[in-house]
C-alpha positions in Angstrom: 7.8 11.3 -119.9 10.3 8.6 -118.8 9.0 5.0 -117.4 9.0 5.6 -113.4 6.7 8.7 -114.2 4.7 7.3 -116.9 4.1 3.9 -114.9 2.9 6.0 -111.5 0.7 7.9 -113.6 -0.8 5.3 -115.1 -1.3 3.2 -111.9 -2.9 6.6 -110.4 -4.9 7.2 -113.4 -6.2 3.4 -113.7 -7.2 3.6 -110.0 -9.4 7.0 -110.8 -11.0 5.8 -113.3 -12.0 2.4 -110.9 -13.0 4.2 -108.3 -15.2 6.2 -111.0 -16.5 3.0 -112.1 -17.4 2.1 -108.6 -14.6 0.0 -108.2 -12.5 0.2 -105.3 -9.4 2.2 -106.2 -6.6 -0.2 -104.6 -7.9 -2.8 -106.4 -7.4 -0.9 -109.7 -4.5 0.2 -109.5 -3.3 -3.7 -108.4 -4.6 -4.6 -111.4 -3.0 -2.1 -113.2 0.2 -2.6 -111.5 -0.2 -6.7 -112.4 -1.2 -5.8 -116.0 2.1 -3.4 -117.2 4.4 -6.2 -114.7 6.6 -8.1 -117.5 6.7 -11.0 -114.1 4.7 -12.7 -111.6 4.1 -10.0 -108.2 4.2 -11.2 -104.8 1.4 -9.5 -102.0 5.0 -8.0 -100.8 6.3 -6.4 -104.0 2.6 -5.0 -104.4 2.8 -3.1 -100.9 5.8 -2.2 -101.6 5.3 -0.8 -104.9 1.7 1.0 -103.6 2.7 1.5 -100.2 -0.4 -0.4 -99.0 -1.6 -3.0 -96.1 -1.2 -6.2 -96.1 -4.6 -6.1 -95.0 -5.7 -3.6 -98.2 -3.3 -5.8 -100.7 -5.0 -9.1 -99.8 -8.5 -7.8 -99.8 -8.1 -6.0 -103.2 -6.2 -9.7 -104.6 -9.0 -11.5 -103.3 -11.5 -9.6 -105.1 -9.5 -9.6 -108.3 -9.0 -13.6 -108.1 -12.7 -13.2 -107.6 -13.5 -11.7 -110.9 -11.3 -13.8 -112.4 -8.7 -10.9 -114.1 -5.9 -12.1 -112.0 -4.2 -15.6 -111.6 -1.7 -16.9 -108.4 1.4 -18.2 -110.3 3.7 -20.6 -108.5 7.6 -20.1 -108.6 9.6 -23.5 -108.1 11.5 -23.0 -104.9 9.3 -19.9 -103.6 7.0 -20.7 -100.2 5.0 -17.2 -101.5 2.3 -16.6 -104.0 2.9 -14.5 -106.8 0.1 -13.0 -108.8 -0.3 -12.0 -113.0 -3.0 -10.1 -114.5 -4.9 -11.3 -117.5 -3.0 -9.2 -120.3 -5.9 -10.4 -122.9 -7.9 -7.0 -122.6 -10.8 -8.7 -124.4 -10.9 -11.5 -121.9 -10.6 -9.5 -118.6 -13.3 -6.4 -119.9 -15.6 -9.6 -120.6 -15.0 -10.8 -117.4 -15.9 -7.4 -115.8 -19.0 -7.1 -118.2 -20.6 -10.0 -117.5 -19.9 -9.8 -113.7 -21.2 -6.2 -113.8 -24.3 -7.3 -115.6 -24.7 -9.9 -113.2 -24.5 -8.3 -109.8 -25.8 -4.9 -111.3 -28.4 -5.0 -114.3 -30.2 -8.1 -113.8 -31.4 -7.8 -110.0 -32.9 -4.5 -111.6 -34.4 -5.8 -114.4 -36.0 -8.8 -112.6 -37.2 -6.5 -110.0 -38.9 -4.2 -113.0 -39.8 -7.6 -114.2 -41.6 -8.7 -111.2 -43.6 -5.7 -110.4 -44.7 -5.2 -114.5 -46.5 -8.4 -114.1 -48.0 -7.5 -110.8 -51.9 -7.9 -110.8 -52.4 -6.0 -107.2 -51.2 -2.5 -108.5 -54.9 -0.9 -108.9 -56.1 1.8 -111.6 -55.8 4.9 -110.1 -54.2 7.5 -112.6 -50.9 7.0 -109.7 -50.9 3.5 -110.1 -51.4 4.0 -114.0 -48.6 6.3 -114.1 -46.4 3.8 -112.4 -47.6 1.0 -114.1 -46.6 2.6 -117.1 -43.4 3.8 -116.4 -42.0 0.5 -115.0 -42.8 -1.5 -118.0 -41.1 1.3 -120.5 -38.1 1.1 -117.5 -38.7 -3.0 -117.7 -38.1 -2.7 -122.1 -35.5 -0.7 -122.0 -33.3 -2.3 -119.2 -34.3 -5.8 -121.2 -32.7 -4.0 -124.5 -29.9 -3.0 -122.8 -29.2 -6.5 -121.3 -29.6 -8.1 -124.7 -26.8 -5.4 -125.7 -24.4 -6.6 -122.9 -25.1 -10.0 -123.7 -24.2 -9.7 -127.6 -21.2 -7.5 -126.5 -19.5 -9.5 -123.3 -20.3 -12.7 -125.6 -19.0 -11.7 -129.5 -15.5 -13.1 -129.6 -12.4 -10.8 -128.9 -14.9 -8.0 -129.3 -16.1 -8.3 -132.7 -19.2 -6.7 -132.3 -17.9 -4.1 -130.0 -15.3 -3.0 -132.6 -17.1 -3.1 -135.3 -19.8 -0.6 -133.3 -16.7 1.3 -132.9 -15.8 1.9 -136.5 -19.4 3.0 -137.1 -19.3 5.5 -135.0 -15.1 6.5 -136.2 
């Protein structure tokens, strides 16, 4: 497969898999677009390149400064902003991870949280049956934090790899 193919493919394939992820798929495929870029992008070369808005490219930018997987870069001379990915793939997954657990997990598991320690919930077998299933719901989302946490914070993915060669 030659580069020009390869690279589209790749940017195309990245945005699925975002979009699959529940991320939105412009902003993937920027990122993806920032990460394989040898030099700084400007919003410009980015439409260009994905034959996107202005509107849609400094949306999807925004969000990736937001998560913190994508720096502005200043070029002496140049009025514009110019934009690199994190390359690190340790650093920006963390960042994702712990965002993700963040916004996603713990609401959930402070909500199971909350209602497991409820008093008012009464004793009919309904209530029982509830009761019981948000506690088991309440241990399992707490394991699975704990997980995330020892993941998103081993360094460079130690703990991560070496769960990988287990299972390899």
């Amino acid at each position: 497969m030659k580069y020009p193919d390869a690279k589209e493919k790749f940017i195309e394939t990245w945005g699925i898999l975002g979009s699959q992820w529940g991320v939105n798929k412009t902003i993937a495929q920027i990122q993806a677009l920032l990460l394989i870029s040898p030099n700084p992008l400007s919003t410009d070369d980015i439409m260009k390149e994905l034959t996107i808005s202005r509107g849609n490219a400094n949306m999807s930018l925004r969000e990736l400064l937001d998560w913190g997987i994508i720096y502005k870069k200043t070029i002496a001379g140049d009025r514009k902003e110019y934009f690199v990915a994190e390359k690190d793939v340790w650093k920006w997954s963390h960042k994702i991870g712990t965002i993700r657990k963040q916004r996603e997990l713990n609401p959930v598991l402070d909500l199971l949280q909350e209602i497991a320690a409820s008093k008012e919930i009464g004793k009919s077998e309904e209530e029982q049956e509830f009761t019981k299933q948000i506690k088991e719901l309440s241990q399992f989302t707490n394991q699975v934090s704990q997980l995330a946490d020892k993941l998103f914070l081993s360094p460079k993915g130690e703990l991560l790899l070496k769960l990988i060669k287990m299972f390899i």
